[in-house]
C-alpha positions as CSV (number, residue, x, y, z in Angstrom):
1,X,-0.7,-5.3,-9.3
2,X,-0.7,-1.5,-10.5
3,X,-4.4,-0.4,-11.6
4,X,-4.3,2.8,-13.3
5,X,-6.5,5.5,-14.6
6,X,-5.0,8.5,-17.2
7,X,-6.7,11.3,-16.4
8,X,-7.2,14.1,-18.6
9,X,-9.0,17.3,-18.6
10,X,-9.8,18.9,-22.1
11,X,-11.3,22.5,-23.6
12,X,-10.9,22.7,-27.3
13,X,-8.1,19.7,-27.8
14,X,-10.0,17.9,-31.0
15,X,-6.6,18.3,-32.5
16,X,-4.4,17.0,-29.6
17,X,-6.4,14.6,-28.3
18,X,-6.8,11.5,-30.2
19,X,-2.8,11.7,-31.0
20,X,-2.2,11.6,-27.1
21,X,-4.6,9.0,-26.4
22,X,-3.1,6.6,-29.0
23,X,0.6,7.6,-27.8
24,X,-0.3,6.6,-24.6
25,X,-2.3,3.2,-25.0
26,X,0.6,2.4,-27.2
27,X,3.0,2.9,-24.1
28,X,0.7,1.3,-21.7
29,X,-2.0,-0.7,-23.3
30,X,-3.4,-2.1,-20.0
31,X,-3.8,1.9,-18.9
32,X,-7.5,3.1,-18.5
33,X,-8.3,6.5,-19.6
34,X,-11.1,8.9,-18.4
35,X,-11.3,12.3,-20.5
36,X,-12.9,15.7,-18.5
37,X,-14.0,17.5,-20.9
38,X,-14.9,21.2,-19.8
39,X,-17.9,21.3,-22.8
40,X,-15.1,22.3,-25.6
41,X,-17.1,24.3,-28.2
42,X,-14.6,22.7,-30.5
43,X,-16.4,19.4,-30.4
44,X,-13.6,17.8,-28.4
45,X,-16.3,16.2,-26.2
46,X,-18.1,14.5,-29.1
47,X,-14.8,12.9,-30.5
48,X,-13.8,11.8,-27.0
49,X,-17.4,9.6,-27.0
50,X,-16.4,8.0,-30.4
51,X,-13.3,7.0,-28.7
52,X,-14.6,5.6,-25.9
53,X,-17.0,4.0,-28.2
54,X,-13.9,2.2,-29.9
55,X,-12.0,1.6,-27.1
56,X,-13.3,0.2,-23.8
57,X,-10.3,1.4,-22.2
58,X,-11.5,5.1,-22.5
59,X,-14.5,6.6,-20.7
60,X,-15.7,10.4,-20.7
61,X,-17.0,12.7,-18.6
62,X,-18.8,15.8,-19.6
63,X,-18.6,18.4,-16.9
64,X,-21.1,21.7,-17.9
65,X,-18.7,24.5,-18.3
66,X,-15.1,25.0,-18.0
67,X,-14.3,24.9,-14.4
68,X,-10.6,25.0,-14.4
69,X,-8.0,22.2,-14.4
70,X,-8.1,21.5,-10.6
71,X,-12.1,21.1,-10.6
72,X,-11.8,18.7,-13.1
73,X,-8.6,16.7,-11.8
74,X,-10.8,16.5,-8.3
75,X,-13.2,14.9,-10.0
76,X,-11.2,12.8,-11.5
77,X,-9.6,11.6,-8.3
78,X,-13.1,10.8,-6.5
79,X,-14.2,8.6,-9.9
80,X,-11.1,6.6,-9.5
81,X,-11.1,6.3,-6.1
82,X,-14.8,5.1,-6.7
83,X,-14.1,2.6,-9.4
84,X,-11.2,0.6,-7.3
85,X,-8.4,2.3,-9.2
86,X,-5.0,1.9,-7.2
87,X,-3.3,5.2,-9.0
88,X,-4.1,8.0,-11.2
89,X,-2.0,9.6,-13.8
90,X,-2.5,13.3,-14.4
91,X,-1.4,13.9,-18.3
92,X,-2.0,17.3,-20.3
93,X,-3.6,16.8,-23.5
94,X,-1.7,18.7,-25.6
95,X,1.3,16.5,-26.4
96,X,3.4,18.4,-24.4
97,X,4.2,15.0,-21.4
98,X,6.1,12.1,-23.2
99,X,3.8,9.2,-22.9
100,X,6.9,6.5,-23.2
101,X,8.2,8.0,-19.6
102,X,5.3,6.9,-18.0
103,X,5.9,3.4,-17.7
104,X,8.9,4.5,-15.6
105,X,6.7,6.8,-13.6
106,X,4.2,3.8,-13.0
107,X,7.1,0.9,-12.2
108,X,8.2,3.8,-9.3
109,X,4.6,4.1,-8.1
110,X,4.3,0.5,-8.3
111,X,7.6,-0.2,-6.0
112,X,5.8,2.3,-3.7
113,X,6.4,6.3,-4.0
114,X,3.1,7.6,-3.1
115,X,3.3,10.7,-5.7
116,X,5.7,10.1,-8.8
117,X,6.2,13.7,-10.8
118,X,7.9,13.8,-14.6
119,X,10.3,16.7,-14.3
120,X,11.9,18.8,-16.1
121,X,13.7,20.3,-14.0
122,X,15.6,17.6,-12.1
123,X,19.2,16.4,-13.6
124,X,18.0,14.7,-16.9
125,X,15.1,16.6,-17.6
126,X,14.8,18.8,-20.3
127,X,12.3,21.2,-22.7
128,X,12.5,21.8,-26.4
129,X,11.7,24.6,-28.4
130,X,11.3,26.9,-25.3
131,X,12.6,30.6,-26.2
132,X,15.3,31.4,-22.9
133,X,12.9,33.8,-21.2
134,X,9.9,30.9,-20.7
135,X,12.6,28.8,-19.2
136,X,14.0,30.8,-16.7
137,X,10.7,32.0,-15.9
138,X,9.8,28.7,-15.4
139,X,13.0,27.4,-13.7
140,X,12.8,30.5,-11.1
141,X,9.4,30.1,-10.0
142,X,10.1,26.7,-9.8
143,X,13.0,27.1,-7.5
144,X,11.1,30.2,-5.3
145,X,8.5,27.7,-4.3
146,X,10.7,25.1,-3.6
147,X,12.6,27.6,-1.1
148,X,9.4,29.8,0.3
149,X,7.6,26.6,0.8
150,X,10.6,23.8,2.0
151,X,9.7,20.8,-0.1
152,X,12.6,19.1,-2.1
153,X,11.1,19.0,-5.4
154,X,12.5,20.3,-8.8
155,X,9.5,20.9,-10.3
156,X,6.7,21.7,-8.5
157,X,4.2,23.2,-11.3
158,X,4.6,19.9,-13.4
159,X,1.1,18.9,-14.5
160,X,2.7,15.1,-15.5
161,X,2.3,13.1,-12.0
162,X,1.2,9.5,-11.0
163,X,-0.6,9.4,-8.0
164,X,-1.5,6.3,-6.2
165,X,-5.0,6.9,-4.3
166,X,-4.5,5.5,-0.7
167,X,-2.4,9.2,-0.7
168,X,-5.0,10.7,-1.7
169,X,-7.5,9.3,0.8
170,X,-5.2,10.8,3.2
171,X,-5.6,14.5,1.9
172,X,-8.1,17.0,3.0
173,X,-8.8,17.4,-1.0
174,X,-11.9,19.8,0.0
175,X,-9.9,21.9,1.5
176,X,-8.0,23.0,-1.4
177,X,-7.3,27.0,-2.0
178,X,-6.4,26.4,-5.6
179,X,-8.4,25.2,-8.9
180,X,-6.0,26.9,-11.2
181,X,-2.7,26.8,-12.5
182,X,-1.2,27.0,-8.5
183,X,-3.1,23.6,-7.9
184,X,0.1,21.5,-8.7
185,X,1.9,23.5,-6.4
186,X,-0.6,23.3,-3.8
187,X,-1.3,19.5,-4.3
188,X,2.3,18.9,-4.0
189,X,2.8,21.1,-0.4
190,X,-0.4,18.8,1.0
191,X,1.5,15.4,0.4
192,X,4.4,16.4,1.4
193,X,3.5,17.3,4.4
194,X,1.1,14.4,4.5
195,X,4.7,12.7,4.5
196,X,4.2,11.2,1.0
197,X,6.8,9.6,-0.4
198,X,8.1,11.8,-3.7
199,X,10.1,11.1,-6.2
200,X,10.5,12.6,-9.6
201,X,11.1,11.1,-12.8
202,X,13.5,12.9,-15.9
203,X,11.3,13.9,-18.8
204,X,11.6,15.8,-21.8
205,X,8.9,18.5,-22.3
206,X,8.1,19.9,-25.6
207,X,5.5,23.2,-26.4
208,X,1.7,21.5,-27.5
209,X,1.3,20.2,-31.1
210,X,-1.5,21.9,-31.7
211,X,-4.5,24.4,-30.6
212,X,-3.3,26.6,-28.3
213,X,-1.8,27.7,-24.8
214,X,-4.0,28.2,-22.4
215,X,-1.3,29.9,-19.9
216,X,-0.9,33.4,-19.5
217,X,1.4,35.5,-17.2
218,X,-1.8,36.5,-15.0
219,X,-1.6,32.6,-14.7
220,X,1.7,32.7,-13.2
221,X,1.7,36.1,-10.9
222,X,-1.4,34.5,-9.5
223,X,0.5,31.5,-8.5
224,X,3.5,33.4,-7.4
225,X,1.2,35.3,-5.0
226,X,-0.5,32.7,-3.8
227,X,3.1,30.8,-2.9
228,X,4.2,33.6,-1.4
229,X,1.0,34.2,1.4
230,X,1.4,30.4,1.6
231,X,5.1,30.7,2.4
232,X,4.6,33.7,5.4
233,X,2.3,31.2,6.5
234,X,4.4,28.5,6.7
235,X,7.2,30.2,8.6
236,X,5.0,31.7,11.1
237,X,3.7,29.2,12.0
238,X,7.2,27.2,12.3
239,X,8.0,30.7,14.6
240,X,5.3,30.5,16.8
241,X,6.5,26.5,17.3
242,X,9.3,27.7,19.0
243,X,8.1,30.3,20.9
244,X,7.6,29.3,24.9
245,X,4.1,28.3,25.7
């Protein structure tokens, strides 16, 4: 049996948050949640205790600045492993992931794909209320990393992803070179190779409800460099395979 922990990282989400929460216990009531809250000035760290205060299904941690999404998914990852959790579900807070797709997600995990990803770029998937440029920004890195990195996934920056933690037992996780946006990407290369089995599952993405973005296009050309050194790397190294010893 499935045992599952929703992990998800906050800084200023007071508006998002408690409509994600209920959207997702809604579509998996026997889901635990653990919130990460990067100390939100906007008091999102307070409401998240009178949650968990209401709910014994949610726990918080506070973690003493903001550190970055990665940091705070890694810490995540050990608590659940900790506690006996079986998988962890990586969810942005800002309304943007449709919480009724996960029970999908989880029923693949729970037949045994090792790392389950909500896509939106796979056939089904979709985005609403994305202005053309975003999209084929979004769509074109997407594909580059697929191709400079050779791994057969649609959408490799997707932040919506069920995990189950005997994968990531198998990871090197301190040896990760991202903590930022490129940590998807990064985290997805490492199980691949790991020979993880991968799957994705259609979803529909929509913009946040509230607050505001927190990406950037220094966000992005920083991840676009960082898949590019990591592609060179990849095919010299499949080169020097072949060379004669």
């Amino acid at each position: 049996m499935l045992k599952a922990l929703a992990l998800i990282p906050t800084y200023d989400e007071i508006e998002s948050l408690p409509v994600l929460v209920d959207r997702l216990l809604a579509a998996v009531p026997e889901l635990d949640v653990l919130v990460l809250d990067d100390a939100s000035p906007d008091g999102t760290g307070e409401l998240a205790d009178r949650m968990a205060e209401a709910d014994p299904r949610i726990t918080v941690r506070h973690r003493a600045a903001k550190l970055g999404l990665g940091a705070a998914y890694l810490d995540g990852f050990a608590l659940a492993m900790e506690r006996g959790y079986s998988h962890v579900v990586e969810i942005d807070a800002d309304g943007s992931h449709p919480p009724g797709r996960l029970r999908a997600m989880l029923e693949r995990a729970d037949a045994g794909d090792e790392l389950v990803i909500g896509s939106r770029w796979m056939p089904g998937g979709s985005v609403v209320d994305w202005p053309k440029r975003r999209e084929a920004l979004s769509r074109g890195a997407n594909l580059y990393a697929r191709l400079m990195l050779d791994v057969p996934v649609h959408d490799m920056t997707a932040g919506y992803r069920v995990y189950s933690t005997d994968l990531l037992r198998r990871l090197d996780l301190d040896a990760l070179e991202s903590r930022g946006y490129c940590f998807q990407i990064d985290m997805t290369v490492r199980a691949h190779d790991a020979g993880a089995v991968i799957s994705e599952v259609p979803i529909e993405f929509r913009d946040r409800e509230a607050g505001e973005s927190k990406m950037s296009g220094s966000i992005v050309g920083e991840a676009l460099t960082k898949v590019t050194g990591w592609g060179i790397g990849r095919r010299a190294a499949q080169l020097r395979a072949l060379l004669p010893r």
